[in-house]
C-alpha positions in Angstrom: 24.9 -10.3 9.4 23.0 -8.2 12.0 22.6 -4.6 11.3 19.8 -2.2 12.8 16.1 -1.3 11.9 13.6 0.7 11.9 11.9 -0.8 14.7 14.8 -0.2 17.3 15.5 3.4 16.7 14.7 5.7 19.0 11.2 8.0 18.6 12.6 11.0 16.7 15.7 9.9 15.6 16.6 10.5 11.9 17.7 7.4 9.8 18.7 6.9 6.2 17.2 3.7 4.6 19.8 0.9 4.0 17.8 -1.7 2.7 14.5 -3.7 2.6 15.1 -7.1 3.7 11.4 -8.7 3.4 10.5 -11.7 5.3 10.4 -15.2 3.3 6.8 -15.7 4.4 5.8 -11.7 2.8 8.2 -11.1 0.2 5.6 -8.4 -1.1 6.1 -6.0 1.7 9.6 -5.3 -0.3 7.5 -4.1 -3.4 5.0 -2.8 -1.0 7.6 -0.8 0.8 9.4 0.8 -2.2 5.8 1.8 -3.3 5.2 3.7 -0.2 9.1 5.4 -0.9 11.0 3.4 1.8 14.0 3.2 -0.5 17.4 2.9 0.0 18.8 6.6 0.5 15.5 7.9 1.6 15.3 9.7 5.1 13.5 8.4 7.9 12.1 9.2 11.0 10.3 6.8 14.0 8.0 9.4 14.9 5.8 7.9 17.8 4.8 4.3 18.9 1.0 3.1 20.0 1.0 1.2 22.9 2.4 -1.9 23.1 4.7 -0.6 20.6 2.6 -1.9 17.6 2.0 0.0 15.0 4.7 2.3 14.4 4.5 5.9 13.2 7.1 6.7 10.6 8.1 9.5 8.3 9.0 9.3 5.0 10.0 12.3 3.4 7.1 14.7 3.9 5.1 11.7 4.2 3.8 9.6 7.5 2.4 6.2 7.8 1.4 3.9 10.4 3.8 0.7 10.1 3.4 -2.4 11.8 6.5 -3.8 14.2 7.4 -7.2 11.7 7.3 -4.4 8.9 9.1 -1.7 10.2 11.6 -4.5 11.4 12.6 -5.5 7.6 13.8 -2.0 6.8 17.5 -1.5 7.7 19.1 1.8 8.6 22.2 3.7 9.3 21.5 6.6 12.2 24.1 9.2 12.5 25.2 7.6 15.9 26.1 4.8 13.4 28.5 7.2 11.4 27.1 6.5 7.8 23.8 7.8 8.1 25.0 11.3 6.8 27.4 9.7 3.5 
């Protein structure tokens, strides 16, 4: 199934979180993830991307981090373009 992620949104563009679909080779960025709050249902926002596009910036909540690309790429999201961001 494809679906969208973090990664390919555009800078500033709200998101809800979908899912965290971990890679086989890091299946501890899932746990990793939740710890930070990426959560299913949680709000999020690309905020700005480094050159190169790698790392990410990304808002959680009232909360920002720098994500790598391959991790930002495992987290799946609805934007309201989609039409289920907002349900």
């Amino acid at each position: 199934m494809k679906y969208r992620t973090l990664d390919c949104c555009r800078d500033s563009e709200p998101c809800r979180i979908a899912a965290i679909h971990p890679p086989a080779h890091a299946h501890e960025w899932g746990e990793w993830l939740a710890e930070l709050g990426f959560l299913p249902g949680e709000t999020a926002m690309l905020m700005a991307r480094a050159p190169g596009d790698d790392p990410l910036v990304v808002r959680i909540g009232s909360s920002t981090f720098a994500l790598r690309r391959a991790e930002a790429a495992c987290i799946e999201v609805v934007t309201p373009a989609d039409g289920r961001a907002q349900a």
